[in-house]
C-alpha positions in Angstrom: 12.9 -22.5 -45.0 11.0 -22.3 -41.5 8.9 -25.4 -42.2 12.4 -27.1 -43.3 14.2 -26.0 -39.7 10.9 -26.9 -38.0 11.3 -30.6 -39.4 14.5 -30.4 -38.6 14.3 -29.4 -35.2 11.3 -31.7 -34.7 13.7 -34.9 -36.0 16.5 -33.8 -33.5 13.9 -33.9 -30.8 12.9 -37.5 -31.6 16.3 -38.3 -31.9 16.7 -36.7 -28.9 14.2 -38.8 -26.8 14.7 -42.1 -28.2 18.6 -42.0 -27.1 17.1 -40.5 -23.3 15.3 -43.5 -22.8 18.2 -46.0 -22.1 20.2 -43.2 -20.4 17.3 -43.2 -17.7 17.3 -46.9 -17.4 20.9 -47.1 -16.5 20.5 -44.2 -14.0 18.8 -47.0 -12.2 20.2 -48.8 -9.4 22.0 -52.0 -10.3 21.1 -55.0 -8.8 23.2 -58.4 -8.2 20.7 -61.3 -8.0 22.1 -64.7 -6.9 20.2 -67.8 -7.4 21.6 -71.3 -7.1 20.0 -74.0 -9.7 16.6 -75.5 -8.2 14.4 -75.9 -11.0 11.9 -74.6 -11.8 12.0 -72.3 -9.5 16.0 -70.9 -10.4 17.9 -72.5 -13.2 20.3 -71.6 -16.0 18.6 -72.6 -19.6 21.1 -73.8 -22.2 22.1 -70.6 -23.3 22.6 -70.4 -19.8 20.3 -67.7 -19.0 18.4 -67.6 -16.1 15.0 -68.9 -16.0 12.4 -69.4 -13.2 9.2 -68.6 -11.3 10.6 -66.8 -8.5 13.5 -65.2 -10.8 10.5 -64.0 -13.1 9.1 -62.8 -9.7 12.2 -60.8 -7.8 13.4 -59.0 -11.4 9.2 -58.1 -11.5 9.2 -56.5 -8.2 12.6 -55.4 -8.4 11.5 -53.4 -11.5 8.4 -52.0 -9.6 10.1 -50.6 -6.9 13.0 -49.1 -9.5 15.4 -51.2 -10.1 17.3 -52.8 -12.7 18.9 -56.4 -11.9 21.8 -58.8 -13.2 21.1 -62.4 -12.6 24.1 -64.8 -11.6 23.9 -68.7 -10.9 26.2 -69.7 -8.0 27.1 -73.0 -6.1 25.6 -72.8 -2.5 28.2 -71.9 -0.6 29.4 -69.2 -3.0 26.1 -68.0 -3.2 25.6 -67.2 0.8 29.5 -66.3 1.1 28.4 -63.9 -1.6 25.5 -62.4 0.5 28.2 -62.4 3.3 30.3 -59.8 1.9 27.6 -57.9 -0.6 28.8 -59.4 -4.0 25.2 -61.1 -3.9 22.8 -58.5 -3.1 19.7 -60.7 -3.1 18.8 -64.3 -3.7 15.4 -65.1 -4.2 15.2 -68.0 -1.2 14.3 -69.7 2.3 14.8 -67.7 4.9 15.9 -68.4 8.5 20.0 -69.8 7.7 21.9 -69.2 11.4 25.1 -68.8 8.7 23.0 -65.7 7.2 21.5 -64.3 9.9 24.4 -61.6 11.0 24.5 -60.4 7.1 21.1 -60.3 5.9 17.2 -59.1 6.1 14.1 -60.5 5.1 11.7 -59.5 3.2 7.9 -59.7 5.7 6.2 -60.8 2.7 6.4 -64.4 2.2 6.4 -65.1 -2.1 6.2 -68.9 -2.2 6.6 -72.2 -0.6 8.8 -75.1 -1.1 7.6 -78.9 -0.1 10.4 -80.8 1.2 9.1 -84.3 0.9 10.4 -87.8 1.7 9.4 -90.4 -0.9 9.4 -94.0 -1.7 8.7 -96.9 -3.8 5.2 -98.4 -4.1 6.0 -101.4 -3.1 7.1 -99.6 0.7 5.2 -99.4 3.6 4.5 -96.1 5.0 7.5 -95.1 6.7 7.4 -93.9 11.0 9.2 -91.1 10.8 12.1 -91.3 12.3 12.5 -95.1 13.7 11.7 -96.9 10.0 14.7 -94.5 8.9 17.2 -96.3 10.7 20.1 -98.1 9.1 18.0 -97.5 5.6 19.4 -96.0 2.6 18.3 -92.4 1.8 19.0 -90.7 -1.8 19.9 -87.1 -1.3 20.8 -83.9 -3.6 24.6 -83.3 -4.0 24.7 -79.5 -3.0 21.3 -79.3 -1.3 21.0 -77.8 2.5 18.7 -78.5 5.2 16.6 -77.2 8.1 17.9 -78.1 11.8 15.3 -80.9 12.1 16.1 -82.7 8.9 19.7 -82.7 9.3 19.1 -83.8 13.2 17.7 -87.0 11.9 20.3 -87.2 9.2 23.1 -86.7 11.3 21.7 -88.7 14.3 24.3 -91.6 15.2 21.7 -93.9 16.5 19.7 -93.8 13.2 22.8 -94.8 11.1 20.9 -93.5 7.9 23.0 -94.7 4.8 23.1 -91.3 2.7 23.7 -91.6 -1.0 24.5 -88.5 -3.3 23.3 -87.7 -6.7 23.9 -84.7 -8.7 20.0 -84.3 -10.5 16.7 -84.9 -9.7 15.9 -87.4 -12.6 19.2 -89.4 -11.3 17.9 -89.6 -7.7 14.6 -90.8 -8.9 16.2 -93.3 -11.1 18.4 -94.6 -8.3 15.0 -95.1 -6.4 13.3 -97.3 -8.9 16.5 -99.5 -9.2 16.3 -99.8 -5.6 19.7 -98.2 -4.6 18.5 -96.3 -1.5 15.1 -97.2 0.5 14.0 -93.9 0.3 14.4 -89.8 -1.7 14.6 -86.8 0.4 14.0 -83.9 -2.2 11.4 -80.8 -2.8 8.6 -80.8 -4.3 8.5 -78.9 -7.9 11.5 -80.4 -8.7 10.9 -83.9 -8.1 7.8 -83.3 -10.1 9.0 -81.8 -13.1 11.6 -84.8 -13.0 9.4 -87.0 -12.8 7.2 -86.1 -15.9 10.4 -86.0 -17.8 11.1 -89.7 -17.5 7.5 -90.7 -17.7 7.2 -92.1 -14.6 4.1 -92.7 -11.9 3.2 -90.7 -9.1 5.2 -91.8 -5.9 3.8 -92.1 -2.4 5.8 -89.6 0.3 5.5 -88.2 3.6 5.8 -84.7 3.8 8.6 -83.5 6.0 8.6 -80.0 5.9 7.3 -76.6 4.2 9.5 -73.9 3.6 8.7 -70.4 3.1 10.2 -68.3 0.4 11.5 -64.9 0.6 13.8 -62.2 -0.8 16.9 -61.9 0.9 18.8 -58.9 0.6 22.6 -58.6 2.3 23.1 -56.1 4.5 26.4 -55.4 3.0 24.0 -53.6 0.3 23.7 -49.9 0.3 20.4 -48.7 1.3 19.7 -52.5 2.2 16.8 -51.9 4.6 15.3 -49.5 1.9 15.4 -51.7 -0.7 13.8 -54.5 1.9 11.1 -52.4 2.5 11.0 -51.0 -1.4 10.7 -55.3 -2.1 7.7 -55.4 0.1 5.8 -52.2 -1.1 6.0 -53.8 -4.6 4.4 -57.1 -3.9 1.5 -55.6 -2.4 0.8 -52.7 -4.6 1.6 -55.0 -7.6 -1.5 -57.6 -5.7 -3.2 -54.8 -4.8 -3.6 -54.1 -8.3 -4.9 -57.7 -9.4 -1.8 -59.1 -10.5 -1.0 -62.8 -9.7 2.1 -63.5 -8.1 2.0 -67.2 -6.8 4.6 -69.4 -7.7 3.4 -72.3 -8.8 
């Protein structure tokens, strides 16, 4: 009879402990990750779940420094109206937005960089950046937004630049080959994975800018500068430790 209460009290115990398990998880601090689709950094797969370097990276360090985190895809301007009034804790981005800059921190580490590039056809010279831009037609990214010294040149009057929308990265570099717009403004990764996907040759462009990458948390968050500073802890005890956080 002992050695049958002891099993019995042993079993309850396992029981016990396998059920505390999730109840600590979910003691954890929820977090509301917003990303917008940029492959392959951020994108939604088929299922529609979210997929990515730097969303591999932020749920990683989020997870470090003791939090759990709920990914969401969002169009750009409900993305940063979402970091405006806290619905979007974090997104996983470039920092320096003037529309941001009232609601949000920064994380000081720096976890990537984005090439913005302007590219063209073989058969183009190489473009003087920015007279050989005027009254030429440039391909751009349907939903995409720019730094102050890209969108100077695009909205200078004296340039004229014809802009032409697309809504993918495969359809913008189609649209270049069949000569629908003299040149592509686009990033880097993107335009590279694209371009693998249709089987296509390397194409000559001028670098325009690089971007840094960041984690940038709302202010509207509670604890929002302790969770900043909880984000940069992480990345470097995580480095520290040997593990290799570059984005590709």
């Amino acid at each position: 009879m002992p050695i049958r209460l002891c099993l019995a009290l042993v079993a309850a115990l396992c029981c016990a402990t396998s059920h505390a398990q999730p109840v600590a998880n979910g003691s954890l601090p929820l977090i509301q990750v917003g990303f917008y689709e940029f492959p392959p950094y951020s994108y939604s797969d088929r299922q529609g779940r979210p997929q990515g370097a730097i969303l591999q990276l932020s749920k990683r360090l989020l997870e470090h420094a003791g939090y759990r985190t709920q990914f969401r895809s969002y169009p750009g301007a409900r993305l940063y109206s979402g970091l405006r009034d806290g619905s979007v804790q974090i997104w996983p981005g470039a920092p320096g937005k003037p529309e941001l800059a009232a609601h949000t921190l920064e994380t000081r580490t720096q976890v990537g960089e984005i090439v913005l590039n302007l590219y063209f056809r073989r058969d183009t010279l190489l473009p003087r950046i920015p007279e050989d831009l005027q009254g030429r037609g440039l391909i751009l990214i349907s939903g995409y937004t720019y730094w102050q010294p890209t969108n100077a040149l695009l909205n200078d009057p004296a340039l004229a630049i014809q802009q032409h929308r697309t809504g993918s990265h495969t359809a913008a570099l189609e649209m270049l080959q069949r000569r629908r717009g003299d040149y592509l403004l686009d990033y880097q990764a993107p335009v590279e994975q694209a371009r693998r996907r249709l089987g296509m040759a390397e194409l000559p462009f001028v670098v325009l800018q690089r971007v840094p990458l960041k984690l940038i948390v709302s202010r509207h968050t509670p604890g929002a500068e302790a969770l900043r500073d909880a984000l940069d802890r992480a990345y470097q005890e995580l480095a520290a430790a040997g593990e290799d956080l570059r984005l590709p």
